[in-house]
N, C-alpha and C positions, 0 to 999 in steps of 0.2 A: 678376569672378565676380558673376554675378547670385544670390538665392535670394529666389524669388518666395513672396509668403504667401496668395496669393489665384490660384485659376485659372477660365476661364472654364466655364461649365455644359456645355456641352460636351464638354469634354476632363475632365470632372469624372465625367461619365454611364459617359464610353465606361472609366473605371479602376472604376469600382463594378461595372457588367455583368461585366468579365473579372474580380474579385477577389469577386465573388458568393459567398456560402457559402465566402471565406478567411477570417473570422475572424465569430467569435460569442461571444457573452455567455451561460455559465451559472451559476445563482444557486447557491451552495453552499447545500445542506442539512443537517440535524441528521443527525450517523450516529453510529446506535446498533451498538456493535463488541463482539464477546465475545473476550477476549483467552484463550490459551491459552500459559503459562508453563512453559519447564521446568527441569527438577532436573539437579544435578549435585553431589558433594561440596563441589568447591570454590569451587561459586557461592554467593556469602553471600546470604541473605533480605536485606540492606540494597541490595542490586543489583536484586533484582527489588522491592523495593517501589517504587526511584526508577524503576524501568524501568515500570512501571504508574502510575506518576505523574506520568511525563514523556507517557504515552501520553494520560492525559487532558486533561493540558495541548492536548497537540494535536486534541483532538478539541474541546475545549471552545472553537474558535476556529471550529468552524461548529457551534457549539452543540450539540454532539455529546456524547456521555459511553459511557465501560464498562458497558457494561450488569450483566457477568460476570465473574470473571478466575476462571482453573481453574488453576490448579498443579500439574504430574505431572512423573513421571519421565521423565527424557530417551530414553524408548526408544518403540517404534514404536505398540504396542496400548496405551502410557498417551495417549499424542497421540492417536489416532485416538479412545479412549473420551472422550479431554476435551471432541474436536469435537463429539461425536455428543450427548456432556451438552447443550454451549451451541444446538446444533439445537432444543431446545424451548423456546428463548426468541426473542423479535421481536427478531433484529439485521439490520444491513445489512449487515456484512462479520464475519470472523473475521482476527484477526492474531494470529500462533504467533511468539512470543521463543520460539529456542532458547537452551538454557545455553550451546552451542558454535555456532558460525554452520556454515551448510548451506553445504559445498564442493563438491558434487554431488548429482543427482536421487536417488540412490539412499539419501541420508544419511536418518537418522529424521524428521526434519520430514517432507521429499514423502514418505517412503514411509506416515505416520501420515495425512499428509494423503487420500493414494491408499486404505490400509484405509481410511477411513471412508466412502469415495465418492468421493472428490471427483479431481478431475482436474486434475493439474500441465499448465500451461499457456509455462510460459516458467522461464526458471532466469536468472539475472545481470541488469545492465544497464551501458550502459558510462559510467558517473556514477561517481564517487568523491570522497568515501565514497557508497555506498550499490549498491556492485556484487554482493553476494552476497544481493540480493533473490528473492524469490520471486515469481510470480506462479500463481494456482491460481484454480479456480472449484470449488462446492461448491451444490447445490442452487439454481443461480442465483445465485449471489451469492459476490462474490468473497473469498476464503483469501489472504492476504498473509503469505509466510513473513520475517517482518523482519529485514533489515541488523545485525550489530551496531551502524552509526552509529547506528540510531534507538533508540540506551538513551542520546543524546546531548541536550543541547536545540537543539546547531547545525542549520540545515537542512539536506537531504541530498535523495540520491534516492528515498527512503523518502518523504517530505513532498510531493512533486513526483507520485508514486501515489494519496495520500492524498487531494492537492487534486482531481484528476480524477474519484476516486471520490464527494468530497461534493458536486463539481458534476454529477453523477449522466454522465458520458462512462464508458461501456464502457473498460477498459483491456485492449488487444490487445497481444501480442507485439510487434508491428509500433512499438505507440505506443511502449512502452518501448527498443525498439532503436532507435527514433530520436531519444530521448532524449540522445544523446554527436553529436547534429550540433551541427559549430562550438565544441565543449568543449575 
């Protein structure tokens, strides 16, 4: 068995032409994120404070920070007015912790997300943890309904959305269902 470490310019040119635009470098940026929290009896305020502080951690890794965090009730017009609050602040994205994780579109996250305007764009991914993700847009700019994995510090699929968005890539449907190739 041979493994060569050098090949000729030639046969070098002709794998660069056909792998053209397969891979590229985008620089992460600062993303400023308005976080939207919700209530439940028996979610303790000690859950959502590390769950907002596990959030900034993560942001604070492309220099990123909460701009906002809103807190409401777990039902559909407190979500929807919490968005509409963080609307008149400069963020890049919105990410909605539910007290209970979203097991279909019709649950109060998308539908809080849909009152406000915005448009569910995808539901799951097949990554675990981090399948019961959300994906939404909302006045250009994308609504991330969060995984419970991401009240975690392990990384997940949740982190793997995030990276894409602070490297400023569109996240499509498409991207996130091919997220489980080779998993």
């Amino acid at each position: 068995k041979m493994i060569p470490f050098a090949v000729d310019a030639a046969s070098l040119g002709k794998v660069c032409a056909v792998a053209n635009g397969a891979i590229r470098l985008n620089p992460f940026q600062p993303l400023k994120a308005g976080l939207v929290a919700t209530r439940l009896p028996s979610l303790k305020d000690s859950v959502m404070d590390k769950t907002a502080r596990l959030l900034a951690d993560r942001l604070a890794v492309y220099d990123g920070a909460i701009v906002k965090e809103v807190r409401c009730a777990h039902d559909v017009d407190a979500i929807a007015g919490a968005i509409a609050e963080l609307d008149r602040l400069d963020t890049d994205l919105t990410i909605v912790f539910g007290a209970s994780a979203i097991v279909d579109r019709r649950d109060e996250v998308p539908a809080g997300i849909e009152q406000a305007g915005g448009e569910v764009r995808h539901f799951g991914m097949p990554v675990d943890p981090g399948n019961l993700l959300l994906l939404a847009s909302r006045n250009g700019k994308p609504v991330l309904g969060a995984p419970g994995c991401a009240r975690s510090p392990k990384e997940n699929g949740f982190d793997w959305v995030l990276d894409r968005i602070a490297a400023g890539v569109k996240v499509t449907p498409e991207d996130v269902s091919g997220m489980g190739v080779g998993g």
